[in-house]
LUMKOLMAR-940058 format. One line per 8 residues: number of its first residue (from 1); their letters; for each residue x, y, z of C-alpha. Coordinates in nm, 4 decimals. Layout:
<sites>
NUM) A) X,Y,Z | ...
</sites>
This chain:
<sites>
1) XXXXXXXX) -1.1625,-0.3587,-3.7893 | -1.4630,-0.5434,-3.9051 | -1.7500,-0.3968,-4.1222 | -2.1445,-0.4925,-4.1442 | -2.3698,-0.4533,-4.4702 | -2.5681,-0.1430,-4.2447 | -2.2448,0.0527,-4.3197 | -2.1135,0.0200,-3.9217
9) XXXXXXXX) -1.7821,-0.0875,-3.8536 | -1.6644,-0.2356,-3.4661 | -1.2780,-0.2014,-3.3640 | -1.1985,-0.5072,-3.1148 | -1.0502,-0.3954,-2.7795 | -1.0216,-0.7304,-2.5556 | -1.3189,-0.8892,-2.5193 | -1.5647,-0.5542,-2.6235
17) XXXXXXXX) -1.5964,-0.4022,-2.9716 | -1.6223,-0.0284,-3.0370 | -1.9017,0.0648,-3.2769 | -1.9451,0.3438,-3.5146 | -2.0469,0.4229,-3.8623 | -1.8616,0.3874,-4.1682 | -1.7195,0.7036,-4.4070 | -1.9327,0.6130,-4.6110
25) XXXXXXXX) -2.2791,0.6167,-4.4230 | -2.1907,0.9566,-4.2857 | -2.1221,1.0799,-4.6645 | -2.4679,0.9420,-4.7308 | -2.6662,1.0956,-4.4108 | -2.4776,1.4499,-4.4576 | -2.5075,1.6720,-4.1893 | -2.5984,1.5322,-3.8589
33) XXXXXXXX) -2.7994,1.7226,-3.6041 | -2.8994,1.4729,-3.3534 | -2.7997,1.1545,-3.2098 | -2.9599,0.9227,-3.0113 | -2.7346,0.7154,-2.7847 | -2.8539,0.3544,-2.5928 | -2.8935,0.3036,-2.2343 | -2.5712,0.1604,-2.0673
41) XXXXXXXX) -2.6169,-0.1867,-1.9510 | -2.8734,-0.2886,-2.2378 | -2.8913,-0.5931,-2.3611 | -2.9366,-0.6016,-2.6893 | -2.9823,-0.8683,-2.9974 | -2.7895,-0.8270,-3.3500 | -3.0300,-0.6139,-3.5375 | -3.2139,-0.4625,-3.2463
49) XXXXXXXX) -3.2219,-0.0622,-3.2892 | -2.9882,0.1193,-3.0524 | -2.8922,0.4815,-3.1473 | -3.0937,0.6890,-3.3953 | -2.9301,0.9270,-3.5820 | -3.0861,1.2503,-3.7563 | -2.8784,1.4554,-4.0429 | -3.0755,1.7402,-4.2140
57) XXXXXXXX) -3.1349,1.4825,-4.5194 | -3.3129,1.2001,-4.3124 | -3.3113,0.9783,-3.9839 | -3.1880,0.6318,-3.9510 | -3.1238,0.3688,-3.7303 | -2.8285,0.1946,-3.5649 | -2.8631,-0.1262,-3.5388 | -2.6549,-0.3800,-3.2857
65) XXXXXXXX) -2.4470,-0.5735,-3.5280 | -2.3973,-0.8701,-3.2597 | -2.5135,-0.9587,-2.9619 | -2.3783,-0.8361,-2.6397 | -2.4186,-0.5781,-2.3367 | -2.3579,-0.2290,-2.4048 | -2.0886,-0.0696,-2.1610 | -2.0490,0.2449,-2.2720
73) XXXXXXXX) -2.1494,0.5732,-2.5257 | -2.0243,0.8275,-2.6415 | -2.1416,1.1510,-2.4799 | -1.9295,1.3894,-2.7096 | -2.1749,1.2834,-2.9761 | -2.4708,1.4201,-2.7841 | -2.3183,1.7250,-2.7192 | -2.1361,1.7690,-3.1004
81) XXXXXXXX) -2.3077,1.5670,-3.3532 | -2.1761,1.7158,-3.6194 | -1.8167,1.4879,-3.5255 | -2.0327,1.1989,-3.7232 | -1.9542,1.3738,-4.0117 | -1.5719,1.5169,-3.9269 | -1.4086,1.1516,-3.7895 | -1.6464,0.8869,-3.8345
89) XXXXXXXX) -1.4219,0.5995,-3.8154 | -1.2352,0.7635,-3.4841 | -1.3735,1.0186,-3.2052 | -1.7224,0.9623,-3.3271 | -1.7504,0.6068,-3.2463 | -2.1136,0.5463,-3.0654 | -2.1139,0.2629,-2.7913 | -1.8967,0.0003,-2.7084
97) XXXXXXXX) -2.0449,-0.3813,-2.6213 | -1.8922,-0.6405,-2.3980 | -1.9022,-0.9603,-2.6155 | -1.9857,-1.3444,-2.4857 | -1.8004,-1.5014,-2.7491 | -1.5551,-1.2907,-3.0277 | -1.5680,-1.5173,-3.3050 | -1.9298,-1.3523,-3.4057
105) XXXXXXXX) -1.7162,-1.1182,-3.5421 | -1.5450,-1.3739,-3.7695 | -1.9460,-1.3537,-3.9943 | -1.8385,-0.9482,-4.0805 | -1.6521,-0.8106,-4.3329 | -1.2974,-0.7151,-4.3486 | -1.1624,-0.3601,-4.4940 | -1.1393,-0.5144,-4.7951
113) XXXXXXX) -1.4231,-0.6818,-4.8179 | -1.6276,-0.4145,-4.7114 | -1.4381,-0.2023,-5.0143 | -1.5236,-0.4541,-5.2787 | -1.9124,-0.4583,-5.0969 | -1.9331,-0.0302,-5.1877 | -1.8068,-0.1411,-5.5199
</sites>
């Protein structure tokens, strides 16, 4: 797994990553409420808003951590939000993006690093 600065972390599965939010992030949102999922088939930049998610403490944005095409969501989320906050580095992943070239992910951290980034 690879981890961004914006607390999201992307699991590689051929040539698409899986994208979620970290442990962490969901500690610091607390309970979510809503989610906001992207259209399938959007293109999208790194850093371009594409889910919005609102806990009871706040609202923030997910933003695309590379560039690529988004393939799929996660509909579970829209239905049960609240899995953010019960597995948010498994079942409550939030879109997965087909990738033109998989060394972009070579830029992000690794467990590790991301560990020594929380402090």
């Amino acid at each position: 797994m690879k981890y961004t600065e914006e607390h999201e972390w992307l699991r590689i599965e051929g040539d698409s990553v899986v994208v979620g939010i970290t442990e962490h992030a969901a500690e610091q949102l607390g309970d979510v409420v809503f989610v906001e999922l992207p259209e399938i088939e959007a293109v999208v930049a790194k850093g371009d808003e594409v889910c919005v998610i609102e806990s009871v403490k706040a609202a923030s944005d997910i933003l695309a951590p590379v560039d690529g095409e988004i393939t799929e969501v996660n509909e579970a989320l829209t239905d049960n939000p609240g899995l953010v906050n019960e597995d948010p580095q498994g079942d409550a992943w939030f879109f997965k993006m087909k990738l033109d070239d998989l060394s972009v992910l070579d830029d992000l951290m690794t467990e590790d690093e991301y560990k020594d980034f929380l402090g």
